[in-house]
C-alpha positions, 0 to 999 in steps of 0.5 A: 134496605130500609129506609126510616127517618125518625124512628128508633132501631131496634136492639137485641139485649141478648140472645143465648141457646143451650142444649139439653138432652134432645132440645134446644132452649132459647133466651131472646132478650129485647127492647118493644116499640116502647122501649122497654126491656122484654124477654122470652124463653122456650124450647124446640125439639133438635130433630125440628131444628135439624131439618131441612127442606130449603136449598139453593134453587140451580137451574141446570139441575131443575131442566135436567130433572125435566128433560129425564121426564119428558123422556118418560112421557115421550116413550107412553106415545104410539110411534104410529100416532107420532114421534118426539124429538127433546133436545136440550139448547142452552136454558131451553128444552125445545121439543118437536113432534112429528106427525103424519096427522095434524090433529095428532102431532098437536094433541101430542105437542099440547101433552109434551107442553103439559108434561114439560110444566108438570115436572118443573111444577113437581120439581118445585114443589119436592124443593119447596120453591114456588113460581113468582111473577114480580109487579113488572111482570118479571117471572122467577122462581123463590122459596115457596113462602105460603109452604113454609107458613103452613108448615111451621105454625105447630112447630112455632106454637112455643114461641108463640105461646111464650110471647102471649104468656107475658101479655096482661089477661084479655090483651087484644090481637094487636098486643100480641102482633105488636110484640111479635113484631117488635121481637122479629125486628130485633132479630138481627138482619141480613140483606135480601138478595135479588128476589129475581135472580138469587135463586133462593140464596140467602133464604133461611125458613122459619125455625132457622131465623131463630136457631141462627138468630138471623133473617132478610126481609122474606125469612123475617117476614115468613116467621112473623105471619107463621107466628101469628097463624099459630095463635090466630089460624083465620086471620086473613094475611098477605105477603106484600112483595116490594122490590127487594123488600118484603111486608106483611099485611093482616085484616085487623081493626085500624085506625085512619092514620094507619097504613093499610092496602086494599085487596079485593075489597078488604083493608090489610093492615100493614107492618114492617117485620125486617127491622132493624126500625122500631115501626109498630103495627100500622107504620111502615118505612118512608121507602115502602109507602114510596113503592105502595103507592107506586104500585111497585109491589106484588101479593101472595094471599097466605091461606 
């Protein structure tokens, strides 16, 4: 959870959808950083809205799907080059190659290795989950965020589009960011389970934030940087992973009392998509500046 001092929560006003012939129309009403009353509204297509890609990441049923394809790779191997044993043991699947050649037994061996994370890498990828390595080093498998950013932007391009037509003509990029954002923060928040060991429980993708009016930290996070790519595709971004907490950092033009992080040369300007605090783009909650400066964070660059 955040932790804000000083600062106002965010409030939703009203949030309304009906069904009209094969599309869902939306109504958000809020309150920006300023405390005024914003409102927009747009439609989506049902056959979007109905689709989907995210499910509960279950172990037993990751290790199977390797363990069928390990067997498939373990059949392409000359039983005159060597043989292979597969056996599962507990969480693992260990695998022996016998040979009456070294150099063969540790070619095979290296193969069955690269099989072994080949078919856990495509069982990933046909789940949209994605391998993830904590600032502690802690290795994990979470939804694959930069997945879902890509594949939303189009979808989104409405909201988007809604949410730039109520800025004056010539607005900066930070108008647009802001009121995103303010409108992100007030989509009511669920808390994040334990990035580490949810296994993706709780996660909802971007258009289901907004069909169901509801995120954590990841899912609101995910939704504010597929908006902005909408409108702005070249702005650098990065997911800024904090421990059960989630940020978004952007390469925009800052001021010095602004709250930004370094990576690899380059200032990232931060923001605070969860909510429920009224924090405009350059500030952050007292609990993630606490954790940035601690190192306690990791990044995942969005392309």
């Amino acid at each position: 959870m955040l932790n804000v001092h000083l600062c106002s929560f965010a409030q939703q006003v009203s949030f309304n959808k009906s069904k009209q012939n094969n599309e869902m129309y939306f109504n958000y009403t809020w309150s920006d950083h300023q405390d005024q009353t914003r409102d927009i509204s747009f439609a989506l297509p049902l056959r979007q809205l109905n689709k989907q890609n995210h499910k509960k990441f279950i172990p037993d049923l990751a290790q199977q799907y390797v363990y069928i394809e390990l067997h498939k790779a373990a059949r392409k191997i000359d039983p005159r080059e060597a043989r292979v044993q597969i056996q599962h043991r507990g969480q693992d699947i260990l695998i022996q190659v016998t040979s009456r050649s070294d150099n063969l037994r540790d070619k095979w061996q290296r193969s069955m290795s690269q099989s072994q994370d080949k078919a856990l890498d495509q069982y990933l990828k046909d789940n949209y989950y994605s391998h993830f390595r904590s600032h502690l080093g802690q290795e994990a498998v979470k939804p694959d965020h930069l997945r879902y950013i890509l594949e939303n932007t189009a979808a989104l391009l409405p909201i988007a589009q809604a949410v730039y037509d109520k800025l004056p003509s010539n607005s900066e990029t930070r108008a647009y960011v802001n009121l995103v954002l303010s409108w992100v923060q007030s989509i009511p928040y669920n808390e994040l389970k334990n990035r580490i060991t949810s296994n993706g429980a709780g996660y909802l993708p971007p258009l289901s934030v907004v069909a169901n009016n509801q995120g954590d930290c990841d899912s609101k996070t995910v939704l504010m940087a597929s908006l902005i790519r909408s409108l702005i595709p070249d702005v650098k971004m990065t997911m800024v992973y904090l421990p059960n907490h989630a940020l978004l950092g952007i390469v925009l033009p800052f001021r010095t009392n602004e709250q930004t992080i370094e990576i690899d040369g380059m200032d990232y300007l931060l923001m605070e998509p969860t909510g429920p605090a009224k924090i405009p783009l350059g500030e952050i909650a007292n609990s993630s500046a606490r954790d940035i400066a601690g190192n306690m964070y990791s990044l995942e660059p969005i392309l």
